[in-house]
N, C-alpha and C positions, 0 to 999 in steps of 0.2 A: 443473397444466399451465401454463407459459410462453405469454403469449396476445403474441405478437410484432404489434411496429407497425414501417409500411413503411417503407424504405428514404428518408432525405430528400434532399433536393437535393445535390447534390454541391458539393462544395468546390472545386471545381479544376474552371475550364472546360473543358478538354479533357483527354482520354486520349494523350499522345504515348507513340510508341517509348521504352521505356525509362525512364518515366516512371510510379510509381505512383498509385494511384485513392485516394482518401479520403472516404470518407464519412462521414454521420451517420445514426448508428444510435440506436435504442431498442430496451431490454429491460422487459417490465415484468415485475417482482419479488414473486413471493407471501411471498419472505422477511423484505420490506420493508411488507408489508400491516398489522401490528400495532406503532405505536408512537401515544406519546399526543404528540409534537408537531408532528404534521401534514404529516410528513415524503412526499411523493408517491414510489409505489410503482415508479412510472416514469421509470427513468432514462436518461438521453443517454448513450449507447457511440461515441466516434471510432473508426473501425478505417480500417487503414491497408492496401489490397491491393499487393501486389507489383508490377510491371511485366507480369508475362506473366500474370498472374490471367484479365486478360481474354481474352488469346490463346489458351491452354491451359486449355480448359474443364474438362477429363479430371484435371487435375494439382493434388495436395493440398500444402500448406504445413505448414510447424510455426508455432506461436505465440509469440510475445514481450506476454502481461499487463504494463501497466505503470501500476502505482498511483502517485497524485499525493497532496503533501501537502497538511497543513492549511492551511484560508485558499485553499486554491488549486484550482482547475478544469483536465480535461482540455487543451483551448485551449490552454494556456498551454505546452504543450507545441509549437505551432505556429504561435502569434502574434509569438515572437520576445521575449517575456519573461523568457526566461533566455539574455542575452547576443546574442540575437537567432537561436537556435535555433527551426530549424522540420524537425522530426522528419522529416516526410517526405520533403522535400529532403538532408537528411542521410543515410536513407538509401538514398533512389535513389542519390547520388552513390558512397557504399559499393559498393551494386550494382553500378553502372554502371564500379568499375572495379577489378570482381572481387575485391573486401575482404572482401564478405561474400556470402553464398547469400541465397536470397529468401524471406524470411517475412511471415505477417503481425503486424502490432500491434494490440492491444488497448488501448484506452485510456478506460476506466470511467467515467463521476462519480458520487464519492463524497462529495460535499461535502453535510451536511445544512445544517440551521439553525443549527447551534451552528460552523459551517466546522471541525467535528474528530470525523469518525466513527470515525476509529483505526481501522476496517474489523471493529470487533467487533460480536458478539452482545449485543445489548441491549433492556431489556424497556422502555423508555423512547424509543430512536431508530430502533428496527427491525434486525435480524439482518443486518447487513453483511455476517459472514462468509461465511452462509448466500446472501446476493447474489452474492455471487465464486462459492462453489465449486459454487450450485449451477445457481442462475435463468443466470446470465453463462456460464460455461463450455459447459455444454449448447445454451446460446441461440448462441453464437457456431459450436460444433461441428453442428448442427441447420442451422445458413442458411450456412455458408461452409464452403471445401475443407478441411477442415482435417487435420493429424494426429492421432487425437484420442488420445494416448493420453503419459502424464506424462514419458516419456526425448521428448517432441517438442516440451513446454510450458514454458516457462522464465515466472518472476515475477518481476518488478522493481520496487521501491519506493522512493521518493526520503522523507526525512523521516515523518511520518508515513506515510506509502506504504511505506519500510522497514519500519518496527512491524507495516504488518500484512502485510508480506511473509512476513516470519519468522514471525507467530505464523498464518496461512492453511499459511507450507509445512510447518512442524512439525508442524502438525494435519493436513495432507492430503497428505503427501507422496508418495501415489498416484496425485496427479493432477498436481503439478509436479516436475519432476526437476531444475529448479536453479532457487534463490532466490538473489536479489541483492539487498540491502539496502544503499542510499544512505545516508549520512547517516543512519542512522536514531534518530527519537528515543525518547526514553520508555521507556526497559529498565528502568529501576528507579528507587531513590529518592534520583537524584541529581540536582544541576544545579534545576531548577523544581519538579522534585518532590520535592526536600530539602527536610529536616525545616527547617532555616532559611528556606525560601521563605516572602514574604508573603501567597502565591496562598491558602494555609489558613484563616490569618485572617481573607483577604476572603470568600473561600466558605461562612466558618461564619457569616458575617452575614448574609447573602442568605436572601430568602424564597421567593422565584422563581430559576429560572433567569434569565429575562430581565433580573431586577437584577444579573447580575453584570456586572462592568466588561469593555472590551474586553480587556484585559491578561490578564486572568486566563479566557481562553476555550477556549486550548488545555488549562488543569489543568480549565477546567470538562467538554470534553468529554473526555476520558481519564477520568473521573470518572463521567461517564452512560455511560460505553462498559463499562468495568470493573464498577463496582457499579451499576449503574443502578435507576430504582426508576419502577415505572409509575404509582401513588400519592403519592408526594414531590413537589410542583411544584416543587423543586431540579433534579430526575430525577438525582438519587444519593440512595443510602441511609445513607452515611456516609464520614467522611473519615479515610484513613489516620493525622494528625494534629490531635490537640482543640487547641482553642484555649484558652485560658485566661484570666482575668479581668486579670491581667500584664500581657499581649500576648504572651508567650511561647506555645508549643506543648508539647507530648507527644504522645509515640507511641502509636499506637491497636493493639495485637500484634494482633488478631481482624479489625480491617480490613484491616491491611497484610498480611496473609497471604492474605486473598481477593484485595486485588490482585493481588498476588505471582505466584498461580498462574494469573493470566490474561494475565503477559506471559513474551514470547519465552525466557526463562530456565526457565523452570517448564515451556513448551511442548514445549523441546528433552528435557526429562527424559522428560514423558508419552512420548514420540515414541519414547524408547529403552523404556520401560518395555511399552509394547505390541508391541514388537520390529519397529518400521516399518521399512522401506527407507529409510535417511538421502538427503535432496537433495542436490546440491553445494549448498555454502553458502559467498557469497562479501560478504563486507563490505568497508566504505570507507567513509570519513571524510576530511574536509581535519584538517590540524594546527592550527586557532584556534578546532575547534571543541570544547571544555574538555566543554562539558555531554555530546556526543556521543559525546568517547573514554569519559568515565566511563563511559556507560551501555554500549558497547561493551565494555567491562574487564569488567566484568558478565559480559555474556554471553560473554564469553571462555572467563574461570575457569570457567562450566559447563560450556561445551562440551569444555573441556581436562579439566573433572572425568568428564564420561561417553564420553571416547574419541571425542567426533566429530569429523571432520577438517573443516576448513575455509582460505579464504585471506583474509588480512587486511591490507588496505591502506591507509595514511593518505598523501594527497596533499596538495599543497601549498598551503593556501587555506582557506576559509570556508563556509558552510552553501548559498551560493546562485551563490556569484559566479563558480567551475568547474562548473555541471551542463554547460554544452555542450562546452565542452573533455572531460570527462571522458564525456558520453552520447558523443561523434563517434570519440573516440578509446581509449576504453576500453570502457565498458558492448557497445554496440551489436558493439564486434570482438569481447570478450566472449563473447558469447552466443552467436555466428553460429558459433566455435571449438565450443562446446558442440554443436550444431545439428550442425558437420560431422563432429562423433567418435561422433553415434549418427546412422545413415544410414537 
């Protein structure tokens, strides 16, 4: 049972006309109860109410989940960190002239120790996925109006928040009925996690996690997320790539295939294979972002290999420097399209 803590101060002095409410929320997580690096079970939830939330007691919304990447915090989504985007204001304005219909946002922290939970299951940092679909979802459906049901729920993930957009909607695609993946990294073993990446090297030396450099943080947590180890103070069990006494690498084929099958590629297969309800599935990328199409290319050729339909967009730009052009102008009409074709 989900043991909810109260409602905090509000963010925004006042409630105007037309104007949405934002709070700070917590969830606390029994899925997040078991990891060995001390990870607290209790996490901070921003959510975003509509304008009339408060006016129309009686009247339920649909949901916009919107996972943040590695290194980064909910906040950040409203402090104006990305170009000076602040969600809320973006979308009252939408609202306010009739762009979009009224929903709420969800906006999680995911960010452990290591700033890269990848939003997986792991015996090392605590069950992330298990956090979203089950403590979060319920906990948000339980205290607010909501729709509660997957054609009302849309997921969106910016970078690492993409990876686990995709691999949360392939696995659950019950409970969300379109995934949108930003930018997302980490599909496979390209870009940082090619086999020519130095990040292998440094992590086969390391005794601790906490020796590893800052550089190498994001392959270190993709590493505790994927093979994670509750035993190993690395908290991985091994590395897709040995290192060698050279400085060279080789391929680990028994590792890389565990990986393998715990990202988004592998997800989309299971997902046909137990004959699930496909989500819409919609991706994007800017054009300079090299490691990101590759990994995208990826999951391409799978999804073109098992017949799932998808839209695939590359914009004009870089990993950070359009999220607000592209959340004000694309994501956010997006969705709200989605939202008004199932009523």
């Amino acid at each position: 049972m989900i043991v909810s803590v109260a409602l905090c101060a509000l963010l925004v002095p006042a409630i105007l006309a037309g104007q949405g409410t934002l709070v700070t929320d917590s969830v606390s997580s029994p899925a997040l109860a078991s990891n060995v690096v001390g990870e607290k079970q209790t996490r901070q939830v921003l959510v975003y109410m509509p304008p009339s939330y408060r006016r129309n007691p009686t009247q339920r919304y649909p949901v916009l989940y919107l996972l943040h990447g590695a290194t980064s915090l909910p906040m950040e989504w409203i402090d104006g960190s990305y170009q000076g985007l602040d969600l809320r204001i973006a979308v009252d304005s939408l609202v306010a002239a009739a762009a979009i219909p009224e929903f709420i946002v969800v906006m999680p922290d995911a960010n452990n120790v290591i700033q890269a939970s990848f939003y997986a299951n792991s015996p090392a940092t605590g069950n992330w996925e298990d956090f979203v679909v089950r403590d979060l979802v319920r906990y948000i459906d339980g205290h607010y109006r909501t729709e509660a049901n997957a054609s009302r729920r849309a997921l969106v993930g910016h970078s690492m928040g993409g990876f686990g957009a995709l691999t949360i909607g392939f696995d659950h695609p019950a409970l969300f009925g379109l995934v949108y993946a930003v930018s997302p990294c980490c599909l496979g073993f390209v870009g940082r996690l090619a086999e020519s990446s130095p990040a292998w090297r440094t992590l086969s030396t390391i005794k601790r996690w906490r020796d590893a450099p800052a550089q190498v943080g994001i392959v270190l947590g993709i590493a505790s997320a994927l093979d994670g180890s509750a035993t190993d103070p690395r908290l991985f069990a091994e590395l897709p790539f040995d290192a060698r006494p050279d400085g060279s690498t080789a391929p680990n084929a028994q590792v890389q295939s565990r990986w393998l099958a715990r990202m988004p590629p592998a997800r989309a297969s299971a997902m046909v294979g137990r004959g699930d309800r496909q989500p819409v599935i919609l991706l994007e990328a800017g054009s300079e972002e090299r490691e990101i199409l590759a990994g995208i290319q990826l999951l391409r050729s799978r999804l073109d290999s098992l017949g799932i339909r998808y839209s695939d967009t590359t914009f004009m730009g870089g990993h950070i420097d359009r999220v607000r052009e592209r959340f004000t102008q694309h994501m956010l009409p997006t969705v709200a399209r989605w939202f008004r074709s199932r009523p």
